[in-house]
ROKOLRO-417012 format. One line per 10 residues: number of its first residue (from 0); for each residue x, y negated, z of N, C-alpha, C. Coordinates in pm, 1 decimal. Atoms other than C-alpha are relative to their C-alpha. Layout:
<rodos>
NUM	X,Y,Z,X,Y,Z,X,Y,Z; ... .
</rodos>
This chain:
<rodos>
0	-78.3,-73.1,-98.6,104.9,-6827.8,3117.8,81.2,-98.0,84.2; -84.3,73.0,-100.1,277.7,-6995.1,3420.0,49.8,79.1,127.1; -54.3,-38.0,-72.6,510.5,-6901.6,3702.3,-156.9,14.3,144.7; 92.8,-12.1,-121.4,194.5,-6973.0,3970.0,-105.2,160.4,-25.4; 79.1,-104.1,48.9,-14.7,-6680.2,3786.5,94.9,112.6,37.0; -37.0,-123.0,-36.1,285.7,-6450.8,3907.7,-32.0,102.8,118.4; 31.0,-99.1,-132.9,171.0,-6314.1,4266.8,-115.1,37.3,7.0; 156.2,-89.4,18.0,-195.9,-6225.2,4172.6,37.9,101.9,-116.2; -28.4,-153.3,79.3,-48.3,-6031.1,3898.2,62.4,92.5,-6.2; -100.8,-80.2,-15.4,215.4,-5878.0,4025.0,-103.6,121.6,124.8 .
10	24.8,-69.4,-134.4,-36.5,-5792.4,4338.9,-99.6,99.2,-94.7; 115.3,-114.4,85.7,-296.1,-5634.7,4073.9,100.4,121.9,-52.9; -108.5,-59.4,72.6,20.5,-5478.8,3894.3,-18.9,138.6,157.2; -90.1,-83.2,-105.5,150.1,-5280.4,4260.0,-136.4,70.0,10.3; 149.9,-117.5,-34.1,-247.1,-5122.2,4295.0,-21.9,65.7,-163.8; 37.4,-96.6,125.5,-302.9,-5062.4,3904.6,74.1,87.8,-29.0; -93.4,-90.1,73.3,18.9,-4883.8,3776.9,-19.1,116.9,116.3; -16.2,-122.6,-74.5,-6.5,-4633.6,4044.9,-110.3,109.6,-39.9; 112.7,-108.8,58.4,-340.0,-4543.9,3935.6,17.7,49.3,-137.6; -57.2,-66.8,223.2,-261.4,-4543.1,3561.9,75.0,133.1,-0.1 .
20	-74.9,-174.7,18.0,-6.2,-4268.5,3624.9,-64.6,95.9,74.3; 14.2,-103.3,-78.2,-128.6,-4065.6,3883.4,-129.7,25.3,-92.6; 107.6,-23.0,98.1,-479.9,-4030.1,3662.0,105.9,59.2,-123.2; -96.8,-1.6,125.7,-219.2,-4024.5,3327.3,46.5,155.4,2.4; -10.2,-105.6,-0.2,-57.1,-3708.6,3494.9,-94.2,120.1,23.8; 118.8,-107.8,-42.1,-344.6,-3567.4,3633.0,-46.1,90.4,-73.8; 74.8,-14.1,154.4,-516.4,-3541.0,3303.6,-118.8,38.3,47.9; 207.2,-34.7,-17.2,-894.5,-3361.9,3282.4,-58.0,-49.2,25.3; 115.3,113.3,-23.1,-1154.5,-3513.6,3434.2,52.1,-140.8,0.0; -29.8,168.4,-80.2,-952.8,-3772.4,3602.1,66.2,-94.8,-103.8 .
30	-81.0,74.5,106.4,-791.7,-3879.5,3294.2,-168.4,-37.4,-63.5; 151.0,-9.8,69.9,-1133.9,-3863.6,3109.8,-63.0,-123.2,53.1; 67.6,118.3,-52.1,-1276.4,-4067.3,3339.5,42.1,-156.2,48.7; -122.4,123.1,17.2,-977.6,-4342.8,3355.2,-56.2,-72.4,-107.5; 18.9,31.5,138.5,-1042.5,-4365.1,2979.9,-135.0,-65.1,21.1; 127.8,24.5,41.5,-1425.7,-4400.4,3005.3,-60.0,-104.1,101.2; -25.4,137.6,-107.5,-1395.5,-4669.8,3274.8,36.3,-81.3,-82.7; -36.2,119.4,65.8,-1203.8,-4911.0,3097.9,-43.2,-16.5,-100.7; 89.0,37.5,128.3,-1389.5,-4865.0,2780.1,-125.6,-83.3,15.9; 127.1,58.1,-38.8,-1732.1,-4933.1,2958.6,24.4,-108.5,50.8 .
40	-37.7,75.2,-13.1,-1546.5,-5206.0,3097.5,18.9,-138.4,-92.2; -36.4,112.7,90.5,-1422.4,-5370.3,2813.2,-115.7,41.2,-79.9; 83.5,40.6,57.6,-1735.5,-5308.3,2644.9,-130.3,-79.6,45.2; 20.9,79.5,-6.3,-1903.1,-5495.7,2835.8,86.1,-177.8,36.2; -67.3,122.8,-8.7,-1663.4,-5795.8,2858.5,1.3,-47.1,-148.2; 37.3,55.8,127.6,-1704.3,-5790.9,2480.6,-90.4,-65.5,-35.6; 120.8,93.4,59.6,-2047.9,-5856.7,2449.3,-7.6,-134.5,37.9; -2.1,151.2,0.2,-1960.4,-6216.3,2595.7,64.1,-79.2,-117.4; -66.4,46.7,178.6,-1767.6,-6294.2,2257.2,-120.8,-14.3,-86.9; 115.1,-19.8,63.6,-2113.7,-6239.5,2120.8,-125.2,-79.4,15.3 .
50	104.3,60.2,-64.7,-2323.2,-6534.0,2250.3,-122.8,40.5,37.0; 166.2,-63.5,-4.8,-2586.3,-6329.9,2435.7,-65.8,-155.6,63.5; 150.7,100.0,-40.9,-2730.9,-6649.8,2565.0,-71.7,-52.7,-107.6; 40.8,58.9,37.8,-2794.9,-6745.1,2272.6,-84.9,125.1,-109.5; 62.3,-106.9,64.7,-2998.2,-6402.0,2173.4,47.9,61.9,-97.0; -64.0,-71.0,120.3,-2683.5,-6265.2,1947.7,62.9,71.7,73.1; -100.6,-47.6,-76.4,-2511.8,-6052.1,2233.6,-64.2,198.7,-29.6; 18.4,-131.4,23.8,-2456.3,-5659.2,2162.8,-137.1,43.6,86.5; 105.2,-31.2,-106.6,-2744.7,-5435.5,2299.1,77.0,100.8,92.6; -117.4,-83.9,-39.1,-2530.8,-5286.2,2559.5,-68.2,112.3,77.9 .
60	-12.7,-113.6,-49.2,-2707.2,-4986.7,2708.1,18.0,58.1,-128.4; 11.3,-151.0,107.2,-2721.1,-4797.0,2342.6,177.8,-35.7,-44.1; -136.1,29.9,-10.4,-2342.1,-4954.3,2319.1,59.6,113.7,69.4; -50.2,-111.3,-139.6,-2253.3,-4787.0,2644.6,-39.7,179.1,-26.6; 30.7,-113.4,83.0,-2426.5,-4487.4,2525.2,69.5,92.5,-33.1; -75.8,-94.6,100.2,-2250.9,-4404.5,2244.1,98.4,7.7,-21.6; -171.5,52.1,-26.3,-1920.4,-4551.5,2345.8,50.5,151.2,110.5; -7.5,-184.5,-113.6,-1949.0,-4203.4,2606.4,-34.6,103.5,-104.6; -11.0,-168.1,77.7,-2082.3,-3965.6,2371.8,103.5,45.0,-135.1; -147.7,-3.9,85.8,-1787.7,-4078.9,2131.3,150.0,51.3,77.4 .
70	-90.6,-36.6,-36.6,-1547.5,-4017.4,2381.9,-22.8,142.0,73.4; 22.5,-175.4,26.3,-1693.2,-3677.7,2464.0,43.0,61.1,-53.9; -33.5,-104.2,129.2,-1672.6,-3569.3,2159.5,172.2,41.0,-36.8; -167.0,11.3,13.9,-1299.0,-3689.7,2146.6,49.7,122.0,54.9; -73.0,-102.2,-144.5,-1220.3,-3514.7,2455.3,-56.8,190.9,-37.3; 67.6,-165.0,-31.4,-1437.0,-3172.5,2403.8,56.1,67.8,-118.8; -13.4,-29.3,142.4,-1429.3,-3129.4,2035.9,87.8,-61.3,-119.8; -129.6,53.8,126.4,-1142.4,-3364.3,1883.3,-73.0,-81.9,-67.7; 40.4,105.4,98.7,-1398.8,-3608.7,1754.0,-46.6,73.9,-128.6; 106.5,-96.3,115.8,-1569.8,-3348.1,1504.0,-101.2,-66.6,-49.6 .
80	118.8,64.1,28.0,-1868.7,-3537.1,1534.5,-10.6,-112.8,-44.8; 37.3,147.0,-56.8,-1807.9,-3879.6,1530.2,-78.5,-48.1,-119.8; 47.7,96.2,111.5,-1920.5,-3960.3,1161.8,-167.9,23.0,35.2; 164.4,14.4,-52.0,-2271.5,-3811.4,1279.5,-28.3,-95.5,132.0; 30.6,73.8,-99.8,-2250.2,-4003.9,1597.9,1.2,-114.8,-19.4; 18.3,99.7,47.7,-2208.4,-4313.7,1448.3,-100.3,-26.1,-93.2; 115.6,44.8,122.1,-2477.5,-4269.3,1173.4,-86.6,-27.3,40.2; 117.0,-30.4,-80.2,-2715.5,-4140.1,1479.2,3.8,-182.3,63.8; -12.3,87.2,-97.6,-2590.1,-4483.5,1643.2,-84.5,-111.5,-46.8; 23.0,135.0,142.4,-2639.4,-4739.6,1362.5,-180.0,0.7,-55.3 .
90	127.8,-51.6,41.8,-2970.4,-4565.9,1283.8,-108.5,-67.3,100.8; 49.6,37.7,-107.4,-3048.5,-4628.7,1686.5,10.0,-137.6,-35.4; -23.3,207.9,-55.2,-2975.4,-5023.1,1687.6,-82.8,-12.0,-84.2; 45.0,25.7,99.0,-3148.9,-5043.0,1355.0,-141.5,20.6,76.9; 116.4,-31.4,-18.1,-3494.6,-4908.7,1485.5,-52.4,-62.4,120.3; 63.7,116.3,-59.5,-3465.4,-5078.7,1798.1,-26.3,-143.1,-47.0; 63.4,164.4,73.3,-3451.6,-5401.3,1632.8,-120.0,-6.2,-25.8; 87.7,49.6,69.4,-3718.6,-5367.0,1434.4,-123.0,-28.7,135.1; 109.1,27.9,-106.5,-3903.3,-5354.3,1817.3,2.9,-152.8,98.7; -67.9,108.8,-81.0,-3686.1,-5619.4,1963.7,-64.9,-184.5,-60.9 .
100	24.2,82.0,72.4,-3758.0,-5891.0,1743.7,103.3,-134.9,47.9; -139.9,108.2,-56.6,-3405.3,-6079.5,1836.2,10.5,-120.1,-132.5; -1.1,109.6,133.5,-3360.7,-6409.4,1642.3,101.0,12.4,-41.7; -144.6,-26.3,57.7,-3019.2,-6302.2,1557.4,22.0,151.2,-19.8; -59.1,-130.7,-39.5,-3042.5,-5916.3,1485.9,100.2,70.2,-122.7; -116.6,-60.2,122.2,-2783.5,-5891.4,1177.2,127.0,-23.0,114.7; -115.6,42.4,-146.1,-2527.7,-6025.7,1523.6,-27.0,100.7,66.0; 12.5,-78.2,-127.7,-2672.9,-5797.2,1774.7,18.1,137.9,-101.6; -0.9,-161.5,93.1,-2647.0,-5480.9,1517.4,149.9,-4.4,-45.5; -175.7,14.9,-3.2,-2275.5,-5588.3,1414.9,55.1,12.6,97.9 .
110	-65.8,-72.7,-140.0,-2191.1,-5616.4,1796.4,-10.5,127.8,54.7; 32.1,-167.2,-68.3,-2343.0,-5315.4,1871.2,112.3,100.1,-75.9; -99.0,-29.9,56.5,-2126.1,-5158.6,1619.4,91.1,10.8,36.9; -154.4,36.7,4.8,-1819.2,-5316.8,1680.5,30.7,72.7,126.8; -30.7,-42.3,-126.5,-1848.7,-5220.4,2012.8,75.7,146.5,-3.1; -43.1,-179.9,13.0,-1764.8,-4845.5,1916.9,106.4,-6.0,-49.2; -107.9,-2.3,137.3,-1501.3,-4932.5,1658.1,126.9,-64.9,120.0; -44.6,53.5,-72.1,-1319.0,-5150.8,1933.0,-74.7,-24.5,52.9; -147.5,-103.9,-54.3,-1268.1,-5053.0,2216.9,-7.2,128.8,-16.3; -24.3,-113.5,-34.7,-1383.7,-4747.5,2199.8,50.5,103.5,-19.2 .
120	-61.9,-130.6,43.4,-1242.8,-4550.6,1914.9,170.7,-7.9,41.9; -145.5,-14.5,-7.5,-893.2,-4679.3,1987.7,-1.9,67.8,140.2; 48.5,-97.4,-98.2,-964.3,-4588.3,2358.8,38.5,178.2,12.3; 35.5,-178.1,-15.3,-1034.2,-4220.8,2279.7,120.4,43.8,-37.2; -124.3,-52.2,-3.6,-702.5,-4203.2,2106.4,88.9,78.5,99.2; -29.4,-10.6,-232.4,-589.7,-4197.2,2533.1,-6.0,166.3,-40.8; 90.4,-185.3,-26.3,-798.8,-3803.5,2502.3,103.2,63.8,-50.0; -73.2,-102.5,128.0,-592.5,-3699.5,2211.4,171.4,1.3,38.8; -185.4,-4.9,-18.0,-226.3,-3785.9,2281.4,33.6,3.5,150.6; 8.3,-78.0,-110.0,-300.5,-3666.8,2624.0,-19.9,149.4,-18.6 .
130	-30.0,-110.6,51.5,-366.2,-3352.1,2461.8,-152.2,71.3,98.3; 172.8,-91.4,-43.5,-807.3,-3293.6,2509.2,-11.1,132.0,-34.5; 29.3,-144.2,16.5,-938.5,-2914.6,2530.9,10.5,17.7,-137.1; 83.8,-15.7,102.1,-1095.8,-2949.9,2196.9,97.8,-80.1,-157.0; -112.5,37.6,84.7,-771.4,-3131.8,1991.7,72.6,75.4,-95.1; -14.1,-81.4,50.8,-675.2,-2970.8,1685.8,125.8,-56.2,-57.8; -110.9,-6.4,4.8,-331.9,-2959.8,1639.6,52.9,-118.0,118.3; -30.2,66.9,-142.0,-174.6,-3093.7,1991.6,135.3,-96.3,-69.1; -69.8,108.4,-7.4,41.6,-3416.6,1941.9,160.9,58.1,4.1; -141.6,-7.4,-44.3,450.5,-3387.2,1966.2,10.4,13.3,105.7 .
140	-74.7,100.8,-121.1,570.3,-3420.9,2286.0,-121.7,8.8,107.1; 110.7,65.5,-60.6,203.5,-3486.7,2385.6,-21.2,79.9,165.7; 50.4,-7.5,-146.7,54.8,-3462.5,2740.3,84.6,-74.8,110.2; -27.5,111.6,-79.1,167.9,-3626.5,3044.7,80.6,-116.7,-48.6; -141.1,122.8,21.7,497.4,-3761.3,2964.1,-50.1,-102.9,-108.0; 27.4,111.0,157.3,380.5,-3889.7,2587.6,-63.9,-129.6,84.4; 89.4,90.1,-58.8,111.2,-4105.4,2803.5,61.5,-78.6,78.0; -112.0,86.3,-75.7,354.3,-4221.3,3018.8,76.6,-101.0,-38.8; -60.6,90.9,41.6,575.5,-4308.2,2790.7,-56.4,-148.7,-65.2; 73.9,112.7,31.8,351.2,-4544.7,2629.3,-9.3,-113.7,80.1 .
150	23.3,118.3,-127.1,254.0,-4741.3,2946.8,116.8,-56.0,-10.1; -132.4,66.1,29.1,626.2,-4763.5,2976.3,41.2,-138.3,-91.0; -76.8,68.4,100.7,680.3,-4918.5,2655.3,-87.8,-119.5,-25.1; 80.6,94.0,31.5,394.6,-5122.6,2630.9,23.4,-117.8,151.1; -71.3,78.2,-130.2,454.0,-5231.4,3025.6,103.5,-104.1,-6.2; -114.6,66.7,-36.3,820.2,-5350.8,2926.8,-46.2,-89.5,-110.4; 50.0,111.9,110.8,697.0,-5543.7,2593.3,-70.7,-117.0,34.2; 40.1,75.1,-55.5,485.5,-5738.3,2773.8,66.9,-44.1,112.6; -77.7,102.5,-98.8,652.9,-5843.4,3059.4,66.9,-40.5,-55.6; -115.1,96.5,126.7,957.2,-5942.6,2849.5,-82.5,-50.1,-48.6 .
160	78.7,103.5,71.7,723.3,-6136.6,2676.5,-1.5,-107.1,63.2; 60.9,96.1,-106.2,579.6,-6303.7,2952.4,106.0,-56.4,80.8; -158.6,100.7,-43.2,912.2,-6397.0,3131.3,79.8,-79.8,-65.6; -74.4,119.1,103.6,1109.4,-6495.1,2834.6,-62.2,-93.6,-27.8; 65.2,134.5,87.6,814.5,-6669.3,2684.1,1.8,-152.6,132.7; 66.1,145.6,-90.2,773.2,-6893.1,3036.8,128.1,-27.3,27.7; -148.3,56.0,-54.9,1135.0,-6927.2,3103.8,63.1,-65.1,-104.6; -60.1,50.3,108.7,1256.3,-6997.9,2754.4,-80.7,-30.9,-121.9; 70.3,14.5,105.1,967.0,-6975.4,2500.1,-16.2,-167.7,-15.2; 16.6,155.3,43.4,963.4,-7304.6,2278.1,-29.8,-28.3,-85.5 .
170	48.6,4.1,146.9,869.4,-7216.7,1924.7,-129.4,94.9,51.8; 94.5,-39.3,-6.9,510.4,-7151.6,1934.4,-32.5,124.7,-108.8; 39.6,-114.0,75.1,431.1,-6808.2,1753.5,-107.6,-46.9,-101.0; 94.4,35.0,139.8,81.0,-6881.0,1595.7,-112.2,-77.1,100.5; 93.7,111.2,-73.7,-92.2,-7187.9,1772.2,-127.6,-25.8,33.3; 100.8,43.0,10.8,-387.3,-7184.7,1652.9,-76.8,154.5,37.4; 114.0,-112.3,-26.8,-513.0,-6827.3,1752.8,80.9,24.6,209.9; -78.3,5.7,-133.2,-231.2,-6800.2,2081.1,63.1,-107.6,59.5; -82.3,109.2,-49.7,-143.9,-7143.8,2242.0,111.6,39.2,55.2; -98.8,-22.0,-86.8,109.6,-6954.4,2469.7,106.9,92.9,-50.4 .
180	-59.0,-129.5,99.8,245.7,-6713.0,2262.0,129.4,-46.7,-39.5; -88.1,61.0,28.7,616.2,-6800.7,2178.8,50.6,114.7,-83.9; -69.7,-67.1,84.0,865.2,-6650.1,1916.0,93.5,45.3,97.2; -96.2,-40.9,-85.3,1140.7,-6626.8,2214.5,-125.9,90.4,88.5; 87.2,-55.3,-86.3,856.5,-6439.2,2421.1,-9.0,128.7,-49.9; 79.9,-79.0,142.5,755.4,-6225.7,2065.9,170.9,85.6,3.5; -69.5,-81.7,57.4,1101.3,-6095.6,1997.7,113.5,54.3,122.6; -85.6,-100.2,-162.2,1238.1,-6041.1,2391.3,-71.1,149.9,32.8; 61.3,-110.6,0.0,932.1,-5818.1,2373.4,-1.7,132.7,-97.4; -13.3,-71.7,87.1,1023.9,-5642.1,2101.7,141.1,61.7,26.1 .
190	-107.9,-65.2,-8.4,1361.1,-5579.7,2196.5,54.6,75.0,139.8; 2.4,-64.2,-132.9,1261.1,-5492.0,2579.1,-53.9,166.9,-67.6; 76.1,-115.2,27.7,1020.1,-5235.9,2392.1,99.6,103.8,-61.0; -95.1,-127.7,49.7,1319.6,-5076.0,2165.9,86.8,59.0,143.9; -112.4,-16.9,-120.0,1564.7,-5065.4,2516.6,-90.1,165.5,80.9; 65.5,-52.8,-77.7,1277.6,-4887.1,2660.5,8.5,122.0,-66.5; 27.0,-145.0,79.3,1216.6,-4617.6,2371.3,112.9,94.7,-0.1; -101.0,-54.1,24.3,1570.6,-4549.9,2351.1,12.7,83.4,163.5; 2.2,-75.1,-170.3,1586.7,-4499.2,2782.4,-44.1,149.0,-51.8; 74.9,-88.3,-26.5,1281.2,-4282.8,2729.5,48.6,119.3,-84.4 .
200	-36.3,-98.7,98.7,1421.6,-4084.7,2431.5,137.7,76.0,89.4; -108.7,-4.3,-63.1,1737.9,-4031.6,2657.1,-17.1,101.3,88.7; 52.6,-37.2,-163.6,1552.9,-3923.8,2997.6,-69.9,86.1,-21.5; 143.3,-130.8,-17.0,1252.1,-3695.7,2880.8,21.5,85.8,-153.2; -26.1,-110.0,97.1,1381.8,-3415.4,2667.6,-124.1,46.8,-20.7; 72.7,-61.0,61.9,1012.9,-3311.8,2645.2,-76.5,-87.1,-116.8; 66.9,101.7,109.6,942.8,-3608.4,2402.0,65.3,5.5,-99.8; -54.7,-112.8,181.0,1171.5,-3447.6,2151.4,37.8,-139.6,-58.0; -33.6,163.8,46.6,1267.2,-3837.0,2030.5,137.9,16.6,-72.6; -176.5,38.5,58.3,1657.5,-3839.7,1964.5,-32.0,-177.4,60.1 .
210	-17.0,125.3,-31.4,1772.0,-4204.0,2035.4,-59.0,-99.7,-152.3; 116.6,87.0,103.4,1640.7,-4330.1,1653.9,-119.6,-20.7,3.8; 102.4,30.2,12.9,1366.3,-4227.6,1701.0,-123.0,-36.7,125.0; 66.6,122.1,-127.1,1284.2,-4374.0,2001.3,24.2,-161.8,15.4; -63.5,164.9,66.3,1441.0,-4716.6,1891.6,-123.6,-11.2,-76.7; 109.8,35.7,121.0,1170.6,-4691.3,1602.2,-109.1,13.8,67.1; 121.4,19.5,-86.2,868.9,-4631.0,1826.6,-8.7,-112.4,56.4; -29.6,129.8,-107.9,981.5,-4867.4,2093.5,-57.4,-142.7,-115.8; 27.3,86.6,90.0,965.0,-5106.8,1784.2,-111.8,-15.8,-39.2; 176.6,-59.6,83.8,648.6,-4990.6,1627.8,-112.7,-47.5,103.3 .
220	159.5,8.0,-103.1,438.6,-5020.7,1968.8,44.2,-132.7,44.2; -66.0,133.5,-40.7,660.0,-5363.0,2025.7,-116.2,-64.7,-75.0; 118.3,83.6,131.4,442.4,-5480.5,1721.0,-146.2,6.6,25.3; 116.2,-34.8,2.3,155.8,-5323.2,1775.5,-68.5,-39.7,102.1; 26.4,63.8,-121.0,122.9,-5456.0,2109.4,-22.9,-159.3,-23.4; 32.5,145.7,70.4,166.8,-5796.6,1991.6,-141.5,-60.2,-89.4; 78.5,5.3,69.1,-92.8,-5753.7,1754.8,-131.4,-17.3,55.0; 114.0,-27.3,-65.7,-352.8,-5636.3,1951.4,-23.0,-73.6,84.8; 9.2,73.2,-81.8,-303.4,-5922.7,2182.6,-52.1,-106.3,-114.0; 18.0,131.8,71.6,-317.5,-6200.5,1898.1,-185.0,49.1,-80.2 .
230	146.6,-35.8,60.4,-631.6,-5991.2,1753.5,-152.1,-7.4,116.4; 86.1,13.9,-103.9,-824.5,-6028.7,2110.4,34.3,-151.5,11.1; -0.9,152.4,-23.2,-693.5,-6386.1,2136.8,-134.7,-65.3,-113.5; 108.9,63.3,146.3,-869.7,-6491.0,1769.2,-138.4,40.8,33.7; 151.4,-17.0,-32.2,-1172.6,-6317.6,1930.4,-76.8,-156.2,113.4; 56.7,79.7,-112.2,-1183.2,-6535.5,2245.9,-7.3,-142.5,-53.7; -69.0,112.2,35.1,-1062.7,-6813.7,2060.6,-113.3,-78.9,-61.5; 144.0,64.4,8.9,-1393.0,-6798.0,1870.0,-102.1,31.4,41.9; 117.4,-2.6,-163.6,-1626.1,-6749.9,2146.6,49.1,-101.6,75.5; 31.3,124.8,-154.1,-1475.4,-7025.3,2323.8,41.2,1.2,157.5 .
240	-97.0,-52.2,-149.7,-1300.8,-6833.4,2629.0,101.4,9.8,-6.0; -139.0,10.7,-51.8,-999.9,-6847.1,2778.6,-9.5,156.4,42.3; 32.4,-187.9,-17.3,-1071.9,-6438.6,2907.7,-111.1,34.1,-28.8; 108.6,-74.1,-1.4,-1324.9,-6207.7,2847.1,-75.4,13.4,163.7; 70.5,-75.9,-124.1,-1371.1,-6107.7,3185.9,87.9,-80.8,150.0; -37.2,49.3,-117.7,-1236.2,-6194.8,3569.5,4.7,89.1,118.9; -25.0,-103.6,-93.0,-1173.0,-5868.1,3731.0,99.2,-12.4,87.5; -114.2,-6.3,-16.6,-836.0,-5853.5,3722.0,61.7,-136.7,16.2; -58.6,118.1,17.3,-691.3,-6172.2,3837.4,145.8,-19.9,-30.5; -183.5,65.8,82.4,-370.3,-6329.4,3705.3,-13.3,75.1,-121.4 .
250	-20.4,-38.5,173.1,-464.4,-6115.9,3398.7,-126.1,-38.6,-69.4; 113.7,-18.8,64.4,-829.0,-6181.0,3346.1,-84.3,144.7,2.4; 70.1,-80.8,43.5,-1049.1,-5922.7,3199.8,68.6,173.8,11.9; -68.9,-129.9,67.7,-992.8,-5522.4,3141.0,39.0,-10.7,-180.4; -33.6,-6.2,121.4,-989.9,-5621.0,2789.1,138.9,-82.8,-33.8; -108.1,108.4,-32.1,-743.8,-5910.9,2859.7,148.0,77.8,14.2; -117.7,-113.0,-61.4,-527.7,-5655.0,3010.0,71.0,85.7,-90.6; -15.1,-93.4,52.3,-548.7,-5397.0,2784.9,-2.3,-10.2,-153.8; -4.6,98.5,120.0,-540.7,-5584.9,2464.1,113.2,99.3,-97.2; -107.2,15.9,73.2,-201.4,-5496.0,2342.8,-1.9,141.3,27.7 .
260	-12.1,-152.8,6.2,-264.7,-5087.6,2424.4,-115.9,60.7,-91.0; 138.6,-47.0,36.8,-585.8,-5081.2,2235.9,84.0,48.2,-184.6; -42.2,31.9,143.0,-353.6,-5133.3,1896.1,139.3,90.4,12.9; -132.8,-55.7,32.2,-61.3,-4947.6,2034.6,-18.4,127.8,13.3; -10.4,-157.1,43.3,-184.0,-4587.5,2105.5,-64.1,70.8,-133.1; 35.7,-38.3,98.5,-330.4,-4540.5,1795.1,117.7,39.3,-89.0; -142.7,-9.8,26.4,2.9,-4629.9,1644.1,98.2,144.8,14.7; -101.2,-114.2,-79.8,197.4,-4398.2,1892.8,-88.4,155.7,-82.6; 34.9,-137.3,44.6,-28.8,-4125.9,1777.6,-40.2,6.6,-140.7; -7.2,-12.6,126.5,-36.7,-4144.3,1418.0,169.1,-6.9,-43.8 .
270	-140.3,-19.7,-3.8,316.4,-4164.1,1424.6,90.7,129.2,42.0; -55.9,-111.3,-9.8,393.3,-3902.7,1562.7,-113.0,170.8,-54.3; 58.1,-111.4,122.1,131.7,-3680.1,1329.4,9.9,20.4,-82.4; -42.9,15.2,174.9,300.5,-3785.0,1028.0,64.0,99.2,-62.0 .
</rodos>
């Protein structure tokens, strides 16, 4: 991270966040199809973690596939299906192989996999704590605002990160999976993220929070955000990239981007189903 990387990301920042919410509130299709964008996105920016040149890279149309008829299901039916959709999936990669004859197909049948597991099931979470047709028992709080709030909290965690860490970060977090990653970066973001939960608990009486328990979220997705960044770093880290992808400049990839939300709405919404 460096101060020169700030005006391509700030300029991606002033076109993305507008869309994030206005889709976010929208919800239905347009939310649906927010979600199933950046999944197909970051599933293919994954399969480069996967050396396809070297004939071990996911097979990404039956990826793409089933990474949609998983988030269907999310959205229509609450994910009813998914353990059959995954058996049907696993079953698929398996049978193509045996036509493919890939010199690596225990790699290309694991990527294919993974591909569903991350990004897509965390992904679909998005459907649910947006509050899909087909969701059986509707979230707290859930629908627009909940979704909102998230961005929010995950928004302020990261930037505090990224400012403190380049203005003051000096103790390296964990070196060997995040070169840039600082402890002053790690715990501004954690304490931008509680400031934030508490705001939000404050401001949107329909998120039912109190001020604890928006302190304890804020915290919770502080972490979880973190996580999900250092768990996409250790990916790239062994693949050998610096990003997945080069969409988004000053951030990289959609996965690059979206790293630290893939680990935090899952969170947010098991948390508040407890």
């Amino acid at each position: 991270m460096s101060w020169s990387e700030l005006p391509l990301r700030s300029l991606v920042a002033l076109f993305g966040i507008p869309l994030l919410l206005i889709c976010s509130i929208a919800g239905g299709v347009f939310f649906f199809c927010l979600v199933a964008v950046l999944t197909l996105l970051s599933l293919w920016e994954l399969a480069r973690l996967f050396a396809p040149e070297k004939g071990a890279g996911p097979i990404r149309i039956v990826g793409s596939t089933g990474a949609v008829a998983l988030l269907l299901d999310a959205w229509l039916w609450g994910g009813v299906h998914w353990g059959w959709l995954l058996l049907a999936g696993t079953g698929l990669i398996l049978v193509v192989e045996v036509f493919r004859h890939d010199p690596q197909p225990v790699t290309v049948i694991g990527g294919t996999a993974t591909s569903w597991l991350y990004p897509t099931i965390p992904f679909a979470h998005f459907l649910w704590l947006r509050g899909a047709p087909g969701i059986i028992g509707p979230v707290p709080g859930g629908g627009a605002w909940l979704v909102v709030a998230l961005w929010l909290l995950v928004w302020s965690s990261d930037t505090a990160a990224y400012f403190i860490g380049v203005a003051w970060g000096r103790h390296r977090l964990l070196p060997s999976v995040s070169p840039n990653k600082t402890w002053e970066g790690t715990v501004g973001g954690l304490l931008a993220a509680a400031v934030t939960g508490a705001v939000l608990a404050a401001l949107i009486s329909e998120l039912e929070w109190g001020l604890p328990k928006g302190v304890f979220i804020g915290l919770l997705i502080g972490v979880a955000a973190v996580l999900g960044d250092l768990a996409e770093s250790r990916l790239k880290r062994g693949a050998g990239v610096k990003d997945v992808g080069k969409l988004l400049p000053g951030h990289g990839g959609v996965l690059d981007r979206f790293d630290s939300t893939l680990f935090s709405v899952p969170m947010l919404y098991y948390v508040l189903m407890a």
